[in-house]
FIZAKOL-989848 format. One line per field, with one value per residue: residue in one letter; residue number from 1; x, y, z of N, C-alpha, C in turn. Coordinates in steps of 0.02 Angstrom, whole numbers. Atoms other than C-alpha are relative to their C-alpha. Layout:
N
r A, ...;
k NUM, ...;
n_xx X, ...;
n_yy Y, ...;
n_zz Z, ...;
ca_xx X, ...;
ca_yy Y, ...;
ca_zz Z, ...;
c_xx X, ...;
c_yy Y, ...;
c_zz Z, ...;
END
This chain:
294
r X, X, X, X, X, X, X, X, X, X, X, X, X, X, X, X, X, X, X, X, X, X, X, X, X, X, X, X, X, X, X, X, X, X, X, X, X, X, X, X, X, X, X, X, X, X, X, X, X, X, X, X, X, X, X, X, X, X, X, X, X, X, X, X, X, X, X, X, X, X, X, X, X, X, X, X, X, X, X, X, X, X, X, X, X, X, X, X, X, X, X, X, X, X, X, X, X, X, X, X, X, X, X, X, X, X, X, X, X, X, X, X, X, X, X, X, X, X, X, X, X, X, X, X, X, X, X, X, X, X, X, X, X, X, X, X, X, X, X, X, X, X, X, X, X, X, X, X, X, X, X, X, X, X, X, X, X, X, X, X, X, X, X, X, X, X, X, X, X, X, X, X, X, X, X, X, X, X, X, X, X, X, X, X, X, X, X, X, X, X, X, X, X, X, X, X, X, X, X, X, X, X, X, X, X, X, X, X, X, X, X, X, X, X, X, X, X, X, X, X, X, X, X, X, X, X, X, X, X, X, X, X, X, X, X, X, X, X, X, X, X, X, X, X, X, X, X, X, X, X, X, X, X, X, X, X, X, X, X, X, X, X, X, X, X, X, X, X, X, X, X, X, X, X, X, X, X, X, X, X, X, X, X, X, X, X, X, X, X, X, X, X, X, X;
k 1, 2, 3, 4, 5, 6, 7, 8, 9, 10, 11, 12, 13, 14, 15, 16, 17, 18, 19, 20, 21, 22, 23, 24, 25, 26, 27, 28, 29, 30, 31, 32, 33, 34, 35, 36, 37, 38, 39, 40, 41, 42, 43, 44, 45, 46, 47, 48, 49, 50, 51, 52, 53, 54, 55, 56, 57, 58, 59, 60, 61, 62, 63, 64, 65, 66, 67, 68, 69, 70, 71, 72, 73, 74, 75, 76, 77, 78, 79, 80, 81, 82, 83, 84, 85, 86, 87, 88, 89, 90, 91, 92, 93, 94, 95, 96, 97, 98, 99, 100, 101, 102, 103, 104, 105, 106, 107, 108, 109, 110, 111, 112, 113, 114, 115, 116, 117, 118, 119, 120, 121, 122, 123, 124, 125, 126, 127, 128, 129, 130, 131, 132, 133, 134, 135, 136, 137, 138, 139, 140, 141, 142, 143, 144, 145, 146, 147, 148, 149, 150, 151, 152, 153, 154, 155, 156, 157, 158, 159, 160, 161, 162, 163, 164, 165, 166, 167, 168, 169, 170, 171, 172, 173, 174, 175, 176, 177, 178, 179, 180, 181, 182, 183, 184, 185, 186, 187, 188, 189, 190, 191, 192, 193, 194, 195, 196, 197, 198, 199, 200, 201, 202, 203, 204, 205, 206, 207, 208, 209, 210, 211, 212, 213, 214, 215, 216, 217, 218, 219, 220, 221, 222, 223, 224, 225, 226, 227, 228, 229, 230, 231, 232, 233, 234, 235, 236, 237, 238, 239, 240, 241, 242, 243, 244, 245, 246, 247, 248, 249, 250, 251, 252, 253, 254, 255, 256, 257, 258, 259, 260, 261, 262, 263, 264, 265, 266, 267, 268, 269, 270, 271, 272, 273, 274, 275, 276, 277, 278, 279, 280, 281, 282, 283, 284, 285, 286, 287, 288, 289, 290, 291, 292, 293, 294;
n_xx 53, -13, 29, 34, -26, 65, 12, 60, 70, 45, -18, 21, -42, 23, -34, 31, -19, 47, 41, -10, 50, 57, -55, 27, 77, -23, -51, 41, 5, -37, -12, 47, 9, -35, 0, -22, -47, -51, 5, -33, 16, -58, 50, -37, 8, -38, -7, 40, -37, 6, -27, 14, -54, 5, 27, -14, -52, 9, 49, -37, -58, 75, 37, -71, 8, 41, -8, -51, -6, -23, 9, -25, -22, 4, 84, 1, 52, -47, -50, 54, -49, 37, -74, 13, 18, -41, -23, 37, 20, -77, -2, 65, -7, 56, 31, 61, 6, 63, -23, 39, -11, 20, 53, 59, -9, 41, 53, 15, -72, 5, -8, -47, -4, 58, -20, -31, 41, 56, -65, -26, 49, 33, -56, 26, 37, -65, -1, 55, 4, 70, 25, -26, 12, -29, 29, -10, -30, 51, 42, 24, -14, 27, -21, -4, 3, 2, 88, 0, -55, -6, -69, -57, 12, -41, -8, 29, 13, -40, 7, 78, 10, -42, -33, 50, 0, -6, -43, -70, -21, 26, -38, -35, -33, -40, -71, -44, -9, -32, -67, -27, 14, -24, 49, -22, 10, 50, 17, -66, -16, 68, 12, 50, 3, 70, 19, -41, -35, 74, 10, -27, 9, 51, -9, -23, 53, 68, -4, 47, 27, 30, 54, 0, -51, -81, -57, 36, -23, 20, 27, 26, -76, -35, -47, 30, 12, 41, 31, -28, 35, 46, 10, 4, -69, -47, 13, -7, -70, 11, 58, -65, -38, 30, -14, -49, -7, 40, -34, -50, 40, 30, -50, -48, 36, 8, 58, 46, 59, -3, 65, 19, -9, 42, 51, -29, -47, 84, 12, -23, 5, 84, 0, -26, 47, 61, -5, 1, 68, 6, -32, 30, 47, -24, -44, 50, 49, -18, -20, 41, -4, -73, 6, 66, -37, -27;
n_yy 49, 53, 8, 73, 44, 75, 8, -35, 26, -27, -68, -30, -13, -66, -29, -77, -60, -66, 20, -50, -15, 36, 71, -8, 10, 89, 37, -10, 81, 70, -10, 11, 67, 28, 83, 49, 17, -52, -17, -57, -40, -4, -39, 4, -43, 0, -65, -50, -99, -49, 9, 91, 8, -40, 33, 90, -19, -26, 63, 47, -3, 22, 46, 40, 97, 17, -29, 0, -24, 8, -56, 19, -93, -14, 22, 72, 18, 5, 34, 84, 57, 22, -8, -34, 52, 56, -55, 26, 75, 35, -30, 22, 65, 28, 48, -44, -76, -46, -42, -70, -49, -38, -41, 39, 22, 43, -28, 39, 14, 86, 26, 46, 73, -7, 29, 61, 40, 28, 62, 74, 41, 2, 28, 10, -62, -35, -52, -14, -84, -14, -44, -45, -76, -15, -49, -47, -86, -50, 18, 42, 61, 68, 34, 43, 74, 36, 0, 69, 6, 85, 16, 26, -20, 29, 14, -3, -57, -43, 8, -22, -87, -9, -65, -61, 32, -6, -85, 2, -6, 50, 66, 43, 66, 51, -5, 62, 39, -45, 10, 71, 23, -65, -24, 55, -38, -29, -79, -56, -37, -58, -81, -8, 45, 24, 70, 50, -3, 46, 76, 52, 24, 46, 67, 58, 14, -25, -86, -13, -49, -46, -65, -61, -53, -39, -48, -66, 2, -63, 36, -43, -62, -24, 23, 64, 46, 8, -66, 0, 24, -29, -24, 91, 65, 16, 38, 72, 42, 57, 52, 50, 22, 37, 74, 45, 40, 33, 48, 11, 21, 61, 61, 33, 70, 46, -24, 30, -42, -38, -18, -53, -36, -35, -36, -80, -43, -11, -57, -37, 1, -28, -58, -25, -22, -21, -44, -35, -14, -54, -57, -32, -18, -70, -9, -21, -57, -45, -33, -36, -61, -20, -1, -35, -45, -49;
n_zz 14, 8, 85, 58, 35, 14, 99, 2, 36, 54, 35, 26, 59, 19, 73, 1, 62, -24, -35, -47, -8, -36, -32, -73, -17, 2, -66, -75, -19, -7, -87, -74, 18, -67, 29, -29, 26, 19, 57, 7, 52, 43, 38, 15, 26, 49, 19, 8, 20, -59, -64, 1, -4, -87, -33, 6, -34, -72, -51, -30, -69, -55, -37, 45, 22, 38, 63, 34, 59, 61, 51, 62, 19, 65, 6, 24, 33, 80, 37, 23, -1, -80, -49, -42, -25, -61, -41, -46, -35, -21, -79, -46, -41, -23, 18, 36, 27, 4, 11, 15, 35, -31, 20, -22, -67, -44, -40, -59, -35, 19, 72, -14, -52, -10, 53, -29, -40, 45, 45, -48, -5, 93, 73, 32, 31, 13, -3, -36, 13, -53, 56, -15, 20, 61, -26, 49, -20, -26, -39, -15, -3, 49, -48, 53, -19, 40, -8, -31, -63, -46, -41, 14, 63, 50, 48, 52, 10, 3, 88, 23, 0, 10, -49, -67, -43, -70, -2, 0, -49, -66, 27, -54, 17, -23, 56, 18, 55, 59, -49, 29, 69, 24, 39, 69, 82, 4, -47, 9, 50, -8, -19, -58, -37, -50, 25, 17, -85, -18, 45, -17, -74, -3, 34, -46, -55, -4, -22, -66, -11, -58, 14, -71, 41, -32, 29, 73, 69, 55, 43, 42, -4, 50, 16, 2, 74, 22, 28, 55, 38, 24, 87, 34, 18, -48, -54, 42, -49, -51, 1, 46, -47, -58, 31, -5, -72, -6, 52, -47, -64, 9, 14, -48, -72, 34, 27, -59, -29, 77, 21, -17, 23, 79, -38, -16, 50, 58, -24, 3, 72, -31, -47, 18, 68, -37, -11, 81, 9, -27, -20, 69, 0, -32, 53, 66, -62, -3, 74, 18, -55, 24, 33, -21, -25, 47;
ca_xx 1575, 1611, 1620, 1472, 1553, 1408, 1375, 1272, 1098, 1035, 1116, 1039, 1061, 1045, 1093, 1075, 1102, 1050, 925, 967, 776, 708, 876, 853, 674, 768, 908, 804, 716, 855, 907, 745, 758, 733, 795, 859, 992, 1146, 1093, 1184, 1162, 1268, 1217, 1314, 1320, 1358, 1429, 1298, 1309, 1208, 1219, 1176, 1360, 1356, 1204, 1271, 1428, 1344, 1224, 1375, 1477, 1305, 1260, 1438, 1390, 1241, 1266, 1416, 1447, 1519, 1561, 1605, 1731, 1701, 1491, 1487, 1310, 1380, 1518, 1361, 1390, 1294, 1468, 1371, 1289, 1449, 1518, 1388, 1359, 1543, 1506, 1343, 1376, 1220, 1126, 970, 962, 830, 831, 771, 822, 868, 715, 609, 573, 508, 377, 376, 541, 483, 504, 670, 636, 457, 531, 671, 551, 442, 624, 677, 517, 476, 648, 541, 509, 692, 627, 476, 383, 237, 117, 163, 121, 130, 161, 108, 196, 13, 17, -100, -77, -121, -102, -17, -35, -52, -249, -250, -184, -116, 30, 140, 153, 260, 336, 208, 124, 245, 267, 70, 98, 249, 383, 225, 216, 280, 388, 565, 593, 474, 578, 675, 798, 879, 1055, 1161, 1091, 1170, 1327, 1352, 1295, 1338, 1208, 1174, 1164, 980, 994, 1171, 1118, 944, 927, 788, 839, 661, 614, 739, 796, 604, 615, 780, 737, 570, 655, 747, 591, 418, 385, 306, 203, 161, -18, 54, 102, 293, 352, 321, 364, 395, 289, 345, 525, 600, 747, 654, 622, 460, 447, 572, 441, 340, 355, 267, 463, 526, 404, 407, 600, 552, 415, 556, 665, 558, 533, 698, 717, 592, 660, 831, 732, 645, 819, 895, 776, 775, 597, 519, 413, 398, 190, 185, 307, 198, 66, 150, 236, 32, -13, 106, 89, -95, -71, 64, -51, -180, -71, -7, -178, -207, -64, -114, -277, -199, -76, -242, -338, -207, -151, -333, -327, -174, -249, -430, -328, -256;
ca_yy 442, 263, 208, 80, -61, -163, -201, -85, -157, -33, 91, 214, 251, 463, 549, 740, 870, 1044, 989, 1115, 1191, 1016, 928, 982, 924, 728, 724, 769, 604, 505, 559, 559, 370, 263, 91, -60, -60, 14, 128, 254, 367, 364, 542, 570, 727, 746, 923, 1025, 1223, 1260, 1246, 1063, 1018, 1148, 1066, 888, 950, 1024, 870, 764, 847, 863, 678, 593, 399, 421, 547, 494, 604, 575, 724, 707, 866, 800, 772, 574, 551, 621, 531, 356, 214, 171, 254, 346, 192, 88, 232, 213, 52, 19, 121, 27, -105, -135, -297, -187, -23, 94, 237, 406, 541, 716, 815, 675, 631, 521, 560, 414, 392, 202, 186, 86, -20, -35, -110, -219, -291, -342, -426, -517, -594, -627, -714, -761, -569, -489, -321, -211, -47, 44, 173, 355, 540, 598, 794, 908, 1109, 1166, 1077, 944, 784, 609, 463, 319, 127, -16, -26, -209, -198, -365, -413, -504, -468, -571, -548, -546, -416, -303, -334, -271, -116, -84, 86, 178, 32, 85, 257, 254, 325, 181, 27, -85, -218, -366, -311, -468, -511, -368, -369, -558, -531, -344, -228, -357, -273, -240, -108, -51, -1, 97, 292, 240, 183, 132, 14, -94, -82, -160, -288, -368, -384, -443, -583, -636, -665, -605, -392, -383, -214, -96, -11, 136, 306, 355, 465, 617, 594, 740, 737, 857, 966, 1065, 961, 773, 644, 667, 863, 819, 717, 854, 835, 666, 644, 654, 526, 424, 385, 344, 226, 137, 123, 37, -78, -120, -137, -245, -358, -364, -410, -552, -610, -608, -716, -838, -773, -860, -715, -692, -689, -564, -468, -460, -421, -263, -216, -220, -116, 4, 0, 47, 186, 258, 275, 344, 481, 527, 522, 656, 758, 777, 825, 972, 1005, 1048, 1142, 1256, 1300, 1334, 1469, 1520, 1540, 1617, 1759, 1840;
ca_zz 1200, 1168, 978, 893, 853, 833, 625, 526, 489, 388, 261, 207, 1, -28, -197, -184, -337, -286, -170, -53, -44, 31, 101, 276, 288, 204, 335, 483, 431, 432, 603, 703, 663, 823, 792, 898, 773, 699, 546, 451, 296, 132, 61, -86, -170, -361, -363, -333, -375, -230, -40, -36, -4, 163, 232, 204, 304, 443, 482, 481, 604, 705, 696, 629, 669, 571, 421, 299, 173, -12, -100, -269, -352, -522, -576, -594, -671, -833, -859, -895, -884, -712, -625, -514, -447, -409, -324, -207, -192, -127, 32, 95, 231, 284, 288, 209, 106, 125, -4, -12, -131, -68, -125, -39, 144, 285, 400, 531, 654, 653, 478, 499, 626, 565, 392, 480, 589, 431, 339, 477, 499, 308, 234, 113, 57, -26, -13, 66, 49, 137, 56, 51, 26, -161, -143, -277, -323, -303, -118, -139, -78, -153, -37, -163, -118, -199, -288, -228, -37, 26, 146, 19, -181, -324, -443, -584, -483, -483, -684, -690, -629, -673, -572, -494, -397, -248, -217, -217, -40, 24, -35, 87, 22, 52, -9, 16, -155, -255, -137, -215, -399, -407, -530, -694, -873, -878, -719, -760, -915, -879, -880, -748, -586, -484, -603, -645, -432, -416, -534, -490, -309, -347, -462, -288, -180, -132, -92, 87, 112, 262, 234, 359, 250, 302, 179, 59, -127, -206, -372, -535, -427, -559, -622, -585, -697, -674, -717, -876, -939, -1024, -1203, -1311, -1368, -1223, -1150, -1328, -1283, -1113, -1172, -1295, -1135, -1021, -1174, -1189, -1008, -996, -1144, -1052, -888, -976, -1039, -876, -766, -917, -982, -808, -795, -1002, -1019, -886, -952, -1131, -1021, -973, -1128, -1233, -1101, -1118, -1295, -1259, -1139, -1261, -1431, -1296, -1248, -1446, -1473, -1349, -1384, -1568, -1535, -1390, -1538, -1663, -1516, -1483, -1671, -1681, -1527, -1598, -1762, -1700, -1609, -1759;
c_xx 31, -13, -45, 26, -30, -12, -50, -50, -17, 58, -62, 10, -34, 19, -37, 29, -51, -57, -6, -75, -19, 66, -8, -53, 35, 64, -48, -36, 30, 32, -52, -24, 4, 0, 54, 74, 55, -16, 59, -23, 44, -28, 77, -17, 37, 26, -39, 25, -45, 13, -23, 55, 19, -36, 43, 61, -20, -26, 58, 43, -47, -4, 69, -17, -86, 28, 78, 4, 58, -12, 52, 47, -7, -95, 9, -69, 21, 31, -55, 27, -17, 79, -40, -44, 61, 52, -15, 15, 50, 11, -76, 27, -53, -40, -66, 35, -63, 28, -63, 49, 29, -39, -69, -2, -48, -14, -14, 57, 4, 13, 35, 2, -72, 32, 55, -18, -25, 54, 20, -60, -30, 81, -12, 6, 102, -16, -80, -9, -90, -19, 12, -43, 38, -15, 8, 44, -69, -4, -52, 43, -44, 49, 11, 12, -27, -89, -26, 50, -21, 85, 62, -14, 43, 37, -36, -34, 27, 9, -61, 7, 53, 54, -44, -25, -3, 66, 70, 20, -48, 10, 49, 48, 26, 67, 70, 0, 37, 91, 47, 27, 37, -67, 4, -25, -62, -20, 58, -37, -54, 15, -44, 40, -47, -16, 30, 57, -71, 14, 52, 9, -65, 16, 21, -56, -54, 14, -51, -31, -26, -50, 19, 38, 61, 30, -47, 69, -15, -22, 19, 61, 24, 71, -12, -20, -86, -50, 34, -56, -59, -3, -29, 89, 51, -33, -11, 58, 13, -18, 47, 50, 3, -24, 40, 31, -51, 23, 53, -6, -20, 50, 38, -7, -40, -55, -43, -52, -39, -78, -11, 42, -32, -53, 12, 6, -86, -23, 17, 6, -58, 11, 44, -41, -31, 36, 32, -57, -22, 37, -13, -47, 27, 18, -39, -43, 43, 34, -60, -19, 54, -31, -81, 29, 51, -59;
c_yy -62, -35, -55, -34, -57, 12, 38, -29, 6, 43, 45, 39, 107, 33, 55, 40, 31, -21, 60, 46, -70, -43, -6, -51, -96, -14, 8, -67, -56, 1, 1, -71, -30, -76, -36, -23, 42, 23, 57, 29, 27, 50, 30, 64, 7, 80, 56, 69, 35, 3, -53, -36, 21, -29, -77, 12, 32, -75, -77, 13, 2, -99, -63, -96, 3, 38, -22, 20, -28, 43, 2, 92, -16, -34, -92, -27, 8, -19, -98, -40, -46, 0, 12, -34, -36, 23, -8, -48, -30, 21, -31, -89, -35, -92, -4, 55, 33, 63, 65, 62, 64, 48, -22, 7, -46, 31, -46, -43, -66, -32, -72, -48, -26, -79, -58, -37, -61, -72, -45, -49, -42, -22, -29, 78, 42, 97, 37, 91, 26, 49, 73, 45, -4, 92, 56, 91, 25, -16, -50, -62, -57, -47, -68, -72, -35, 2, -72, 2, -65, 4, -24, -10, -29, 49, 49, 67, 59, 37, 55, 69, 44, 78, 35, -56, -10, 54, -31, -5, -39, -71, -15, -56, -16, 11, -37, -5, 41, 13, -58, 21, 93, 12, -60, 78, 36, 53, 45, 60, 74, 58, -6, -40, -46, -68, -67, -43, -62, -61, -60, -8, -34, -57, -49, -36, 42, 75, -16, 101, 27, 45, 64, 60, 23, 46, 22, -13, 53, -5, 97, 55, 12, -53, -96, -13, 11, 65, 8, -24, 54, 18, -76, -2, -9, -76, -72, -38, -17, -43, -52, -18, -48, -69, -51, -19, -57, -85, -14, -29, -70, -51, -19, -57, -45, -10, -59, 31, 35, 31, 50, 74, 47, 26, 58, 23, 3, 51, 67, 31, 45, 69, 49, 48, 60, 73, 31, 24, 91, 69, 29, 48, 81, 33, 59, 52, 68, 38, 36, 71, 54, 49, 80, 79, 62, 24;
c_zz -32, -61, 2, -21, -20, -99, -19, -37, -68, -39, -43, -70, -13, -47, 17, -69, -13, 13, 64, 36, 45, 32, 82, 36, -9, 44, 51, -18, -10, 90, 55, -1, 55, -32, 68, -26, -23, -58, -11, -58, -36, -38, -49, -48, -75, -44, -4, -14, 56, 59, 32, 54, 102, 42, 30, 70, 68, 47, 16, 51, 45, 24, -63, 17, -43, -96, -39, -76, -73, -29, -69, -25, -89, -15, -24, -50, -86, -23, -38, 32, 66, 45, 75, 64, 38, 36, 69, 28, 48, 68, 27, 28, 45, -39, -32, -14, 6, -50, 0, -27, 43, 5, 37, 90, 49, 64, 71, 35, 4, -60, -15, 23, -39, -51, 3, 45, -54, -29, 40, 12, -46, -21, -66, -67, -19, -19, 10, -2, 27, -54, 20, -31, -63, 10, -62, 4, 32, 79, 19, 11, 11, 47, -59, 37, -52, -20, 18, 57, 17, 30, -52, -81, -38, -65, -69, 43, -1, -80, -5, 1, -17, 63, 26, 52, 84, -9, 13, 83, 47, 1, 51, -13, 21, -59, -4, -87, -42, 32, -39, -76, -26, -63, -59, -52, 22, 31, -10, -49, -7, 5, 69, 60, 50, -24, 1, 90, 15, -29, 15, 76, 0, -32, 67, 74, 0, 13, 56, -22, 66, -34, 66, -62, 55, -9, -49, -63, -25, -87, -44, 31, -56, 6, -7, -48, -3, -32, -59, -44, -36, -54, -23, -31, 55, 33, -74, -11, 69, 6, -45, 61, 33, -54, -10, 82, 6, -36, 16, 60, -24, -14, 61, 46, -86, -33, 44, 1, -69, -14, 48, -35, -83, 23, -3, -56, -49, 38, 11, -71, -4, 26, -71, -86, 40, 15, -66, -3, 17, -15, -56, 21, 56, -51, -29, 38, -9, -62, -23, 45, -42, -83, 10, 39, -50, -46;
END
């Protein structure tokens, strides 16, 4: 067969660790991808302990101009320091990134093209995202989109709503700009990566949107940030995070976007009492169960 030598469009960004239960289900939608263009898929494994590693290795000798593996022999996330990022980043040659996790996956073989249709048409728009499946352990599923749908979003709204914005594995960027400037401080330094990925692509231009669901977000996998979150101190040093990200954010784009950002940060202020509040009051409930039982 006759090598691709045509440029790759798209890359695809994949971080797996022990994923092995749902990885299958997130390569199969990087491969039933039909596109006009050259994509590929940077899935980078950070040592897993289960059979993550095996998969990754099968689907690339299966589908070798798409799948390109990165297997790490020492865990990179631990060492800080946003390593495990410019690891990555140094293998994507695409003129877009699309990412998706490996716990996550996409549901519509158009996806790709759907989303480099939208960028090439929109140079205006430095990055793009459709609405997706949120999929609970019990099984349910919660269809997440924006609560104001419109074609083309700023900036400030992005600020408003801050990382539930729009799902991870349904984000589309224009990755010239980070190619140039390389990660700045404010995203190096984050524990989070969604947010701070949103924010400095929305600083370089508008967010286009596709109302079409593509992809399932897994909501609450054992080991996810979002099934860690289940203590108030775990989520009252997340809520200090996203402050100081935020405050780092405002210093980098010269505090252009400063009153929305206070916007955000009162509201988060808000929400955060609101759930102390709550957790007390659980706290006093169940000491009294606790108590009523003896």
């Amino acid at each position: 067969m006759k090598e691709d030598l045509s440029p790759v469009m798209v890359s695809i960004r994949c971080l797996v660790f022990n994923h092995e239960p749902y990885l299958r289900q997130c390569l199969d939608g990087f491969v039933m991808q039909q596109t006009n263009f050259r994509f590929e898929a940077i899935v980078h494994d950070d040592v897993s302990t289960d059979g993550s590693v095996a998969i990754i290795r099968e689907y690339a000798e299966k589908y070798p101009d798409i799948i390109k593996p990165v297997l790490e022999t020492e865990n990179q996330y631990s060492k800080g320091g946003g390593r495990l990022n410019m690891i990555v980043d140094k293998y994507i040659r695409g003129k877009y990134v699309a990412i998706c996790e490996g716990d996550d996956y996409w549901t519509d073989p158009l996806k790709l093209q759907r989303q480099y249709d939208f960028m090439e048409s929109h140079p205006d728009c430095s990055l793009c995202f459709h609405a997706n499946n949120e999929l609970y352990p019990s099984g349910e599923v919660i269809v997440h989109r924006p609560s104001v749908v419109k074609e083309i979003y700023t900036l400030a709204d992005a600020v408003g709503v801050g990382g539930g914005f729009m799902a991870t594995n349904a984000t589309f960027a224009r990755w010239d700009y980070l190619r140039q400037e390389g990660r700045p401080d404010f995203w190096r330094n984050s524990p989070v990566g969604d947010l701070p990925m949103m924010l400095y692509f929305a600083s370089k231009g508008n967010i286009g949107y596709i109302d079409e669901v593509m992809s399932v977000y897994r909501m609450q996998v054992a080991g996810s940030w979002s099934a860690r979150q289940n203590t108030l101190k775990k989520r009252t040093r997340h809520y200090h995070t996203i402050l100081n990200l935020y405050d780092a954010f405002d210093q980098y784009t010269g505090y252009r976007y400063h009153d929305a950002i206070e916007a955000k940060k009162s509201l988060n202020r808000r929400n955060h009492r609101r759930d102390a509040v709550k957790s007390f009051f659980r706290y006093i409930r169940d000491l009294m169960k606790v108590g009523g039982s003896r």
